[in-house]
Every structure is written in C-alpha cells, then in structure tokens.
C-alpha positions as CSV (number, residue, x, y, z in Angstrom):
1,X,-103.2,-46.0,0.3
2,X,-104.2,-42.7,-1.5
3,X,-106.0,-41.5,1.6
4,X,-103.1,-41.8,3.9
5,X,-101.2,-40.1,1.7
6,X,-103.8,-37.7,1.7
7,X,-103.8,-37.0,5.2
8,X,-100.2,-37.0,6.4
9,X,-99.8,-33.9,3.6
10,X,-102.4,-32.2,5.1
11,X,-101.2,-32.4,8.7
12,X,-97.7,-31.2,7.7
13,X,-99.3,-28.0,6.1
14,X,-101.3,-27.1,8.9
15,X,-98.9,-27.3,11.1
16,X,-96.8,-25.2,9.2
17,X,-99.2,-22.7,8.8
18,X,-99.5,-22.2,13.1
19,X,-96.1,-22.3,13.8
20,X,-94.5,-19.3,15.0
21,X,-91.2,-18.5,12.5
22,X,-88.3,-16.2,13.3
23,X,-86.3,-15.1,10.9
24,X,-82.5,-15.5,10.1
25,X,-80.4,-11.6,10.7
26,X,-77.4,-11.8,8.9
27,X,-76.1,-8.4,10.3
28,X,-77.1,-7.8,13.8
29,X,-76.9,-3.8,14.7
30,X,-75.0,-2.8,17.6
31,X,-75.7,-2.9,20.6
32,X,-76.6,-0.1,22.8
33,X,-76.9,-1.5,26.2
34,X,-75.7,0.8,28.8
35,X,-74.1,-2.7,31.0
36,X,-72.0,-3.1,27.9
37,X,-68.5,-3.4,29.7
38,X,-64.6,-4.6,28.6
39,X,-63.4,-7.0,31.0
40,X,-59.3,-7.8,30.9
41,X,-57.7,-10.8,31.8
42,X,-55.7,-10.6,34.3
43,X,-52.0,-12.0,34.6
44,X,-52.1,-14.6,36.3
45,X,-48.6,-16.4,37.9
46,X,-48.4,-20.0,37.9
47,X,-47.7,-21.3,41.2
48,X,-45.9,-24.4,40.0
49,X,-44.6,-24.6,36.5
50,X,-44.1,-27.3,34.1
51,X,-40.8,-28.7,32.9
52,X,-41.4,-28.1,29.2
53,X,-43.1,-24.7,29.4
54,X,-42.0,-22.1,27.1
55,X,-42.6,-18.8,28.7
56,X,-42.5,-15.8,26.4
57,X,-43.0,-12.4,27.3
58,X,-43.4,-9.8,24.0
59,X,-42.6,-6.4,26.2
60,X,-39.1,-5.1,25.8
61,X,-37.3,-4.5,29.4
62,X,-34.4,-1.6,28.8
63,X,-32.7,-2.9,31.6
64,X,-32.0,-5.9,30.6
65,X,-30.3,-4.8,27.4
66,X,-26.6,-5.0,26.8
67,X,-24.4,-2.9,24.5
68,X,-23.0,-5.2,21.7
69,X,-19.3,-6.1,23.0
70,X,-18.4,-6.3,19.1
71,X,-19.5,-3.9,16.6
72,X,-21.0,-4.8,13.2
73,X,-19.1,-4.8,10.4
74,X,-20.4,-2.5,7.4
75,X,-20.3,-3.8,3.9
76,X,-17.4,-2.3,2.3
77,X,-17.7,-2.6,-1.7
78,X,-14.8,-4.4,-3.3
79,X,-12.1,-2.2,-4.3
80,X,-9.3,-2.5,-7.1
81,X,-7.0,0.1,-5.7
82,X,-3.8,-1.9,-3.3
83,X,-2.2,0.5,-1.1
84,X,0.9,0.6,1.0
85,X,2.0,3.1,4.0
86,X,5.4,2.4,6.0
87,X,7.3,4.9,8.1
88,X,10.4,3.3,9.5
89,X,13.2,4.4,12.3
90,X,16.2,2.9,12.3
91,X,18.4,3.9,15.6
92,X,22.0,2.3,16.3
93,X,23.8,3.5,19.2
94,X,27.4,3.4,20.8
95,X,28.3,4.4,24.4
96,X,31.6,4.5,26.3
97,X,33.0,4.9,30.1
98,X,35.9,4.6,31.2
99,X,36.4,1.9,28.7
100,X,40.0,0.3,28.2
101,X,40.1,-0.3,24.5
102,X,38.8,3.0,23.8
103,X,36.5,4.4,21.4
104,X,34.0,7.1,20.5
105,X,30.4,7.6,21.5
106,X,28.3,8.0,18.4
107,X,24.3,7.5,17.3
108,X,22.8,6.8,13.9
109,X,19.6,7.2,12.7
110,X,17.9,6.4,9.4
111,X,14.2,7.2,8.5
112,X,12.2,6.1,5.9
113,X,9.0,5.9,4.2
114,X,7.5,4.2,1.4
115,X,3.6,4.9,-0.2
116,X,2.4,2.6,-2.9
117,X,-1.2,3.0,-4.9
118,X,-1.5,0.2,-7.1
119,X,-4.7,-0.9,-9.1
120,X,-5.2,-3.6,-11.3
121,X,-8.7,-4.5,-12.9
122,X,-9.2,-6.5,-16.1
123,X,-7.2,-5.1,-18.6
124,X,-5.9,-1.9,-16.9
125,X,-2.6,-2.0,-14.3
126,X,-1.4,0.9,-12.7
127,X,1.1,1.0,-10.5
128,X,2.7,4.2,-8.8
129,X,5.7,3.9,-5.9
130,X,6.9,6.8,-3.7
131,X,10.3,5.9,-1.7
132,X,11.9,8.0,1.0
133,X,15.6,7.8,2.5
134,X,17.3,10.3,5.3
135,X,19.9,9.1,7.4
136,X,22.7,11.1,9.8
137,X,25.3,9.7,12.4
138,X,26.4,12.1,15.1
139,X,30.2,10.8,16.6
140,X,31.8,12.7,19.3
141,X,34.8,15.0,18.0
142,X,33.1,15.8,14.6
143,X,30.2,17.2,13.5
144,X,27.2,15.5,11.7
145,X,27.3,13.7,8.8
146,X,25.0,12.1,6.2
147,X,24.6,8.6,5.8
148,X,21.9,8.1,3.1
149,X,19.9,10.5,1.2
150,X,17.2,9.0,-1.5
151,X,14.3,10.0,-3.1
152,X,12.5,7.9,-6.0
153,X,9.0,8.0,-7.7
154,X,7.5,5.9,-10.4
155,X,4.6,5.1,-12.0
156,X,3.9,2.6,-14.8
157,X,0.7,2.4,-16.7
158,X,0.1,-0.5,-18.3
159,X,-2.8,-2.7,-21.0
160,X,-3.6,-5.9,-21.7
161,X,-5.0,-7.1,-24.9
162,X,-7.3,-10.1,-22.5
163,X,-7.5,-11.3,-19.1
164,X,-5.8,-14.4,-20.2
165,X,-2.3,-13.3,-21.3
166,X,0.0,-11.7,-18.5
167,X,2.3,-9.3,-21.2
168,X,1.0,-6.2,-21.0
169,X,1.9,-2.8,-23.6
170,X,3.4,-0.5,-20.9
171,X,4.2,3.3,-20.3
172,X,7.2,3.5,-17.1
173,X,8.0,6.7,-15.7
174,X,10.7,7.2,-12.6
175,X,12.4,9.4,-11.4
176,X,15.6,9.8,-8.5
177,X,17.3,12.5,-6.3
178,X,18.6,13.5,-3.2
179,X,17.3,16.0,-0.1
180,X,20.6,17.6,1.0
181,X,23.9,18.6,-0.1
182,X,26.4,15.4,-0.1
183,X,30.4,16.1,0.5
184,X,33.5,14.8,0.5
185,X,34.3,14.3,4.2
186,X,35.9,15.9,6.2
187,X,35.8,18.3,3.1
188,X,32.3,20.6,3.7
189,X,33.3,23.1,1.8
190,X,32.5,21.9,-1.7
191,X,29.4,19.9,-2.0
192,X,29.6,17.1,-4.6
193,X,25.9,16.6,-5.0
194,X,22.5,18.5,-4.0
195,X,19.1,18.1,-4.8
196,X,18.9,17.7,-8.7
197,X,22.2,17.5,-9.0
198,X,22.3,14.9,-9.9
199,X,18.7,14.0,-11.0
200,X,17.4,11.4,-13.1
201,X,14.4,10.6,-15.2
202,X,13.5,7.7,-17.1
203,X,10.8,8.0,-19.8
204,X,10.2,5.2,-21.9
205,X,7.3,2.5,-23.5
206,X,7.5,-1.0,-23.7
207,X,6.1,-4.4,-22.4
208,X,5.7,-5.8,-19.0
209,X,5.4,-9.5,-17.4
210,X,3.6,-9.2,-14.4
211,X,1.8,-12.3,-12.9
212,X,-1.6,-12.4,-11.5
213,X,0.3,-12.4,-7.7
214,X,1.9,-8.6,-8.7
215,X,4.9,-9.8,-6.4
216,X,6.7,-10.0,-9.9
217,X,7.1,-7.6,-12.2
218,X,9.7,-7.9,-15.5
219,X,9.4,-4.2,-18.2
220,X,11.4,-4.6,-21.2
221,X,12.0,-1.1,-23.3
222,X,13.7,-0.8,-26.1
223,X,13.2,3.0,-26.2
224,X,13.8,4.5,-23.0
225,X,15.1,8.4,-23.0
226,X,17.3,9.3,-20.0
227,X,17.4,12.7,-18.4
228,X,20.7,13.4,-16.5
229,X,19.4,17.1,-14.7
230,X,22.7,18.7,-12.9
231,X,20.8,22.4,-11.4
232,X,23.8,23.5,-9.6
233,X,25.7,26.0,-11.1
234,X,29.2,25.2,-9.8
235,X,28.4,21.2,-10.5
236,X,27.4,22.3,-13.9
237,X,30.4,24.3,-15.0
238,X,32.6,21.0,-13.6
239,X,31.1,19.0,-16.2
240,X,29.7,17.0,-13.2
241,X,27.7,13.3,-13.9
242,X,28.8,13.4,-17.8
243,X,26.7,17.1,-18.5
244,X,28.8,19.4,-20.6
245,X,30.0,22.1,-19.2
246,X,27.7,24.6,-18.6
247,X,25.6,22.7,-19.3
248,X,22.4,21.5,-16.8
249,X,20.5,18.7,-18.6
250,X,21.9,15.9,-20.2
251,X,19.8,13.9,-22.6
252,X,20.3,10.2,-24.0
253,X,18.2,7.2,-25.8
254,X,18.5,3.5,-25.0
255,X,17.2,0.1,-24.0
256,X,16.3,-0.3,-20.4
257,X,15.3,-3.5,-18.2
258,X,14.5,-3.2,-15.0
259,X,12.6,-6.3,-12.4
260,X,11.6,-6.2,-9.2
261,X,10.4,-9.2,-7.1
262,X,9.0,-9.7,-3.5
263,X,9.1,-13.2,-2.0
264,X,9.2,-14.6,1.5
265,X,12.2,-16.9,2.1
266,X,11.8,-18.1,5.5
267,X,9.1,-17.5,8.4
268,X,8.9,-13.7,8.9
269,X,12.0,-13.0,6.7
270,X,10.4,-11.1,3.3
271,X,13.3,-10.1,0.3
272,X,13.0,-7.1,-1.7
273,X,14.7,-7.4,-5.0
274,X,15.0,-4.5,-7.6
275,X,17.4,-3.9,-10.6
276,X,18.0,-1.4,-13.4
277,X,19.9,-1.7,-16.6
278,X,20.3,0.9,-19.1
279,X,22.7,1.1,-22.3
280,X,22.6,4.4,-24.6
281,X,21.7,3.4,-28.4
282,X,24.0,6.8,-29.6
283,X,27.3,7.5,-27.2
284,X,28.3,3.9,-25.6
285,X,26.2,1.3,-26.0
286,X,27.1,-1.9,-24.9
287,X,28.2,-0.3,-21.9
288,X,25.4,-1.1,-18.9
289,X,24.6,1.0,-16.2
290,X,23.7,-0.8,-12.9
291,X,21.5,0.1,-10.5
292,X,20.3,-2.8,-8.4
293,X,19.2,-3.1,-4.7
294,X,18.8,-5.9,-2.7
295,X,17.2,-5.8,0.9
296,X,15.6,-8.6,3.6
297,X,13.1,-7.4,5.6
298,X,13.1,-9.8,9.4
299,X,10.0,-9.4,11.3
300,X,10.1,-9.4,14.8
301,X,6.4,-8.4,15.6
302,X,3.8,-5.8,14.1
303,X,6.2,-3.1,15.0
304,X,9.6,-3.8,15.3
305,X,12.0,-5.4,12.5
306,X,15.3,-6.0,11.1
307,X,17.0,-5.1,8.2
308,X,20.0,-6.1,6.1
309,X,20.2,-4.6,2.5
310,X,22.7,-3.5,-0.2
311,X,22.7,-1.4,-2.8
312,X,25.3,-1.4,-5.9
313,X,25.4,1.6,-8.6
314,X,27.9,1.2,-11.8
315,X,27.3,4.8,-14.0
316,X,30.1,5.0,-17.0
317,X,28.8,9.0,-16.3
318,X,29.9,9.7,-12.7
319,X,33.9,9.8,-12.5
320,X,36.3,9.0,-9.7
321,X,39.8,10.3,-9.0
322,X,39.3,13.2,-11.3
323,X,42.2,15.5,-11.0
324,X,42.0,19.4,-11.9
325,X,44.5,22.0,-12.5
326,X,45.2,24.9,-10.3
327,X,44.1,26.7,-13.8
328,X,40.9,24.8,-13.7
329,X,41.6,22.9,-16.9
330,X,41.3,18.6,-16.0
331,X,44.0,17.1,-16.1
332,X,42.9,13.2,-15.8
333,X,39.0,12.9,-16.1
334,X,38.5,10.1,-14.3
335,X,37.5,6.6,-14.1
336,X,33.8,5.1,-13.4
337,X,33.9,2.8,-10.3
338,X,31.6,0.6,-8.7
339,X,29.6,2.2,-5.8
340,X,28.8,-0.1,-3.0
341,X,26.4,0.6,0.2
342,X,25.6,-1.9,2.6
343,X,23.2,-1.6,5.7
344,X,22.2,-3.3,8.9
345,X,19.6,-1.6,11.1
346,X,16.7,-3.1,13.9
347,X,14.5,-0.6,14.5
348,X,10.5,0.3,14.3
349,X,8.3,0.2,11.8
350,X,4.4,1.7,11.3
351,X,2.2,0.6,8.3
352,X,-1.5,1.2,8.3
C-alpha cells in the first residue's frame, strides 16, 4: 500500500515538471495590428414586422415637431393685494320723425369708472376705493346739461388683534366732490356748486366688522371730524353748505357709521349697497345726515349690462328755498330737504 502511494506521487511530479505552463496576463497591452478595423452595423429594415413590436427611434426629426397649441402657464406667486378696474358707458337715446304725438330728439350719456386695491393678510386689511361719475344729456332747443357729476376716494386701514376674531381697530379716510360747475337750470349764470365747493372729508378711528368673504364691511366711529371745504369765493361769501360767510372750511366732530355690502340676488343680478350716517357731538346732534346708495348691477354678458340705482342725500347743512334781499341780507335761510336721484341705464362695461 505504501509503494503505490509512493509511485502515483511520483508520476504526478514528473509530469508536472515537463509540462509546458503559460501564464495568466491580467492586462493585455494594446494592440498594434495594422488590420485593426471598426465595423458598424448597419440598419437593417424588417421586411415583416411583428404585432407587439415596439419600435423606437432616439434621433429628433424637426419636421415632425408641432408648436404647442396652448401655452404653459408660469407659476405666479400668491398675492394678497385684490384689485378692481371698471370703465362703464352708459348711452340712452331718443329720435323723432314726423311723429304725431310729438316730442324732442335728445341723447344721454353717463361714464364711469371705479379702481379698487385691497389687501388683506393675517392681521393687516387695507382697503382703498377710487369712484368716478360724469354724465350730460344733449335735447334739441337747449343747450347741454349735466346729469351727474361725482368723485369719491377712501381708504381704511385697519388691525386685528388674531386671525380668529373678525373686529378689527380701524383708521377710515374719504373724501367727495364734483368735476364741473353745477346750476340751477335754465339759470347758467350763477353756479350753485364747483369743484370743492362743496367738498367733504371724513377723518376719523374706530372699529370695523368685516367677514372673511370682504363682501361685508360694518366701521363704527365715535370720533369722526368732518371737513365741509367751500373754495369758491362767491359760494363762500353766500354762507353756502352751512360755512360762515367768508368763510371756506367748515369743521365739525361726531359719530359716523357707514356699511357697505355686495351680494348676488338672483342669476347675473349683483346689488351694491352703501350708507353713511353722521351726527355732530357740538352744533346738532341727534340730527343724522344721510347719505346712502343703492344700485343692482344686471349682467347681460362679459361686456354689456344693466343698471338700476338710487341715491338719497339728507344734509341739515345744504338749504333749499333760500330767499335773499335785493340788499343781499337773507331773508328766509332755508330749509334742508331730501335729495333723491334715481337711474336706469344699459350700456357697456370693461373690467380687466
């Protein structure tokens, strides 16, 4: 057993020992060859193609490309500011011939604009208003006359003590005039108004309800000063809208209320409400001045509309049926009345 052991270890080193070993090159170098060659694959079309091949091809064709039909949309950041641009024309016109019952060919216009920047984040709201009013009528056999004239600004800054509460602290500024001179027709001689005369200004503090919607909006001040500015000269030595005479700035201190609201009512029919109340804490109080505006808005499409408003003014400061002495001394000063306007006008209207 030893022996055979003996000799099969011997054989296997011999062996060994004549054969011919070739060693293992990890990294071969390269290779010089001048028959070294690149050969590309050609493509190659498929004659008959299968029902569930997937063909791709990576290379872009130019054209084959189509313009996009809708543009991309860039991200706009989220803004706190609200803002409003209307310009409105109002046209209403009569014409006659040759007809029986009679009458006079005439054409009204009234223009307006309203701009609103309002921003409300957290604790802050600030709200500022900019409302314009011209109107004319043209009749045949007199000359032109004015049918509305109004200019009003405001702004209202108010604070919040927490997100939670809606009663904010609030500072209110407005302010209202005319653009033109304002008469007595037929009389154009004497204007009874002009720009800043009269003109108003409300400065006051207080609190404010206004509801997360902003289509609400109730301020409460109980100190309010009221500026009564009369700039004409002639108006001003009249005494006019409860100045003295000679005088051009009237000043006074009270309690003022005023709310506006802005619902829809019916399918394309939108109501504008606004009121003012004011009562002086020193020469009449008690005694309320009105100033309230109602108007509905009726929506025919994205440019043309209706509208049907009224507006009702009660001042204990303007005077009617004054009556003067050819000496200029006044006989009977007058007594406040209710002014009424009421309008009714289809016409165009542009907000962007």
């Amino acid at each position: 057993m030893r022996i055979n052991c003996f000799l099969i270890l011997f054989f296997a080193v011999f062996v060994t020992s004549n054969a011919q070993i070739t060693r293992l090159k990890a990294f071969e170098p390269d290779s010089t060859d001048s028959n070294f060659r690149v050969v590309r694959i050609k493509d190659v079309k498929l004659k008959y193609l299968n029902r569930n091949a997937k063909l791709t091809d990576p290379r872009t064709v130019l054209n084959r490309v189509k313009p996009l039909s809708i543009w991309y949309k860039r991200f706009k950041p989220t803004s706190f500011w609200k803002k409003v641009n209307k310009f409105g024309l109002n046209i209403s016109e009569v014409a006659f011939v040759n007809w029986n019952a009679g009458g006079d060919n005439s054409v009204s216009a009234l223009a307006s604009a309203d701009f609103a920047r309002n921003y409300k984040f957290r604790y802050l709201d600030w709200n500022n208003e900019v409302q314009l009013r011209y109107g004319i009528n043209a009749q045949e056999g007199r000359k032109l006359r004015k049918t509305d004239d109004q200019i009003r600004l405001s702004t209202t800054l108010s604070f919040r003590k927490d997100t939670i509460t809606n009663w904010y602290y609030s500072v209110k500024a407005n302010m209202r005039t005319q653009f033109s001179n304002g008469y007595k027709y037929p009389n154009r001689e004497n204007p009874i108004s002009r720009f800043m005369s009269p003109g108003y200004l409300f400065v006051g503090v207080g609190t404010s309800y206004i509801p997360p919607q902003d289509k609400f909006n109730l301020y409460i001040s109980p100190a309010t000063m009221k500026s009564t500015f009369v700039l004409d000269e002639a108006l001003s030595n009249q005494g006019a809208f409860g100045v003295e005479e000679g005088e051009h700035i009237f000043l006074e201190l009270g309690f003022l209320i005023t709310n506006t609201w802005e619902t829809q009512i019916a399918e394309n029919v939108l109501m504008n409400h606004r009121l003012n109340l004011y009562t002086d804490y020193v020469r009449s109080f008690g005694n309320i001045d009105v100033d309230w505006e109602l108007n509905f808005n009726l929506k025919v499409n994205q440019y043309l509309n209706a509208n049907i408003g009224t507006h009702l003014i009660f001042d204990d400061d303007i005077k009617f049926d004054e009556q003067i002495a050819e000496d200029g001394t006044t006989i009977d000063p007058g007594i406040p009345r209710i002014q009424f306007k009421q309008l009714l006008g289809v016409g165009l209207l542009y907000s962007f």
